[in-house]
C-alpha positions in Angstrom: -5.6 -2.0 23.2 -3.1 -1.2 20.7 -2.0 -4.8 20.0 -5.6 -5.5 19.6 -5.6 -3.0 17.2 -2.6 -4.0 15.5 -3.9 -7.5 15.1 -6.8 -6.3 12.9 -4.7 -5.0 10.4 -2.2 -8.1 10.3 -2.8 -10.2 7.0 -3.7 -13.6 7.9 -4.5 -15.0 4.6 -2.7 -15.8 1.3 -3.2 -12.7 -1.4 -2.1 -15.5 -4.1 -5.4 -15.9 -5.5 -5.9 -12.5 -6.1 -5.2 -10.9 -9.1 -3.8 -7.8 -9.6 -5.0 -4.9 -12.2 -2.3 -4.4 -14.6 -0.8 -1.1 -15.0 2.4 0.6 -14.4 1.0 3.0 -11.6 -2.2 3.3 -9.6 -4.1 5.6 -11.9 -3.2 3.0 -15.1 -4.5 0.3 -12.3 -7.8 2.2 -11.4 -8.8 2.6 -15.2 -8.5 -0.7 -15.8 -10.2 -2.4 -12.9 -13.0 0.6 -13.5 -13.3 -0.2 -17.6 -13.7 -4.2 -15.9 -16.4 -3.4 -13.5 -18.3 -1.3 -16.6 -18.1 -3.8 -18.9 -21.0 -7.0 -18.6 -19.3 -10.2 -16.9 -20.0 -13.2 -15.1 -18.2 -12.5 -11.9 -17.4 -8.8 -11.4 -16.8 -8.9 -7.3 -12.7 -9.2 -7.6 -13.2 -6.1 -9.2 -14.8 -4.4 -7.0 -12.5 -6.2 -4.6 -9.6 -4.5 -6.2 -10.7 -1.3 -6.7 -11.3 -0.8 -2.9 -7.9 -1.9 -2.6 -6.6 0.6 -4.9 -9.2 3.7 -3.1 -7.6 2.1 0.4 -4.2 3.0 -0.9 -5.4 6.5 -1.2 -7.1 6.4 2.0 -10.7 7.0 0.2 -9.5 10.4 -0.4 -12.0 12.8 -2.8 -9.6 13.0 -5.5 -8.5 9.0 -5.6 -12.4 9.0 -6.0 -12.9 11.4 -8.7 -10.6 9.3 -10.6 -12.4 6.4 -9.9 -15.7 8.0 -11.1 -13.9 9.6 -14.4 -13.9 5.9 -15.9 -17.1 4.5 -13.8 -20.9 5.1 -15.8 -21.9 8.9 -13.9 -25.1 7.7 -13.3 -23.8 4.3 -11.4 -20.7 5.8 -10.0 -21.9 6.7 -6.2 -23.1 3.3 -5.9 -20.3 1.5 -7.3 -18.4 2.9 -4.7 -19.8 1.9 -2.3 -20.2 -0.8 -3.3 -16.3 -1.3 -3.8 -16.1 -0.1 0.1 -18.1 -2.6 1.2 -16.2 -5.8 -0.9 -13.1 -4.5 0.1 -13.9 -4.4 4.2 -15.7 -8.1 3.6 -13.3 -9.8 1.7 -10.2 -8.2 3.6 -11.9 -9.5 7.0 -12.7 -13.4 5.8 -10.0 -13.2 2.8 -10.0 -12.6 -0.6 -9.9 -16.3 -1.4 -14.3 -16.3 -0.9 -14.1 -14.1 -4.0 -13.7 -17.0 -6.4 -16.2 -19.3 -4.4 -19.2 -20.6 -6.3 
């Protein structure tokens, strides 16, 4: 079972495609990809990809998510996360390269 297990969390795609927030540490990261998710574009899912990337970091921990909500619109902020949840465990099972598909 554990090699089962272990399997799950093996990486067997290419994280190239991906781009990464820019910022020296995770809370610079987290503002950014949060100002990027509040602001009106075409494709906002690598975003949302992202930031549950980032949260995962913190092991979706209350107080990685009360950063997160500090730069997300209060009234939006519960569902963005979940939202961001729900990306991050899609696009990390099939890969992150059927972010940028059309």
């Amino acid at each position: 079972m554990p090699e089962f297990i272990n399997d799950l969390h093996s990486v067997t795609y290419d994280l190239h495609d991906v781009e990464i927030p820019p910022g020296q540490n995770w809370k610079e990261k987290v503002t950014h990809t949060c100002q990027k998710i509040s602001t009106v574009e075409n494709n906002q899912l690598p975003y949302y990809y992202n930031l549950g990337a980032l949260l995962e970091e913190k092991l979706w921990t209350k107080e990685a998510k009360k950063i997160a909500k500090k730069w997300l619109p209060q009234t939006k902020a519960n569902e963005i996360l979940l939202a961001t949840k729900r990306a991050h465990i899609l696009y990390s099972t099939h890969g992150p390269s059927y972010l940028y598909l059309s």
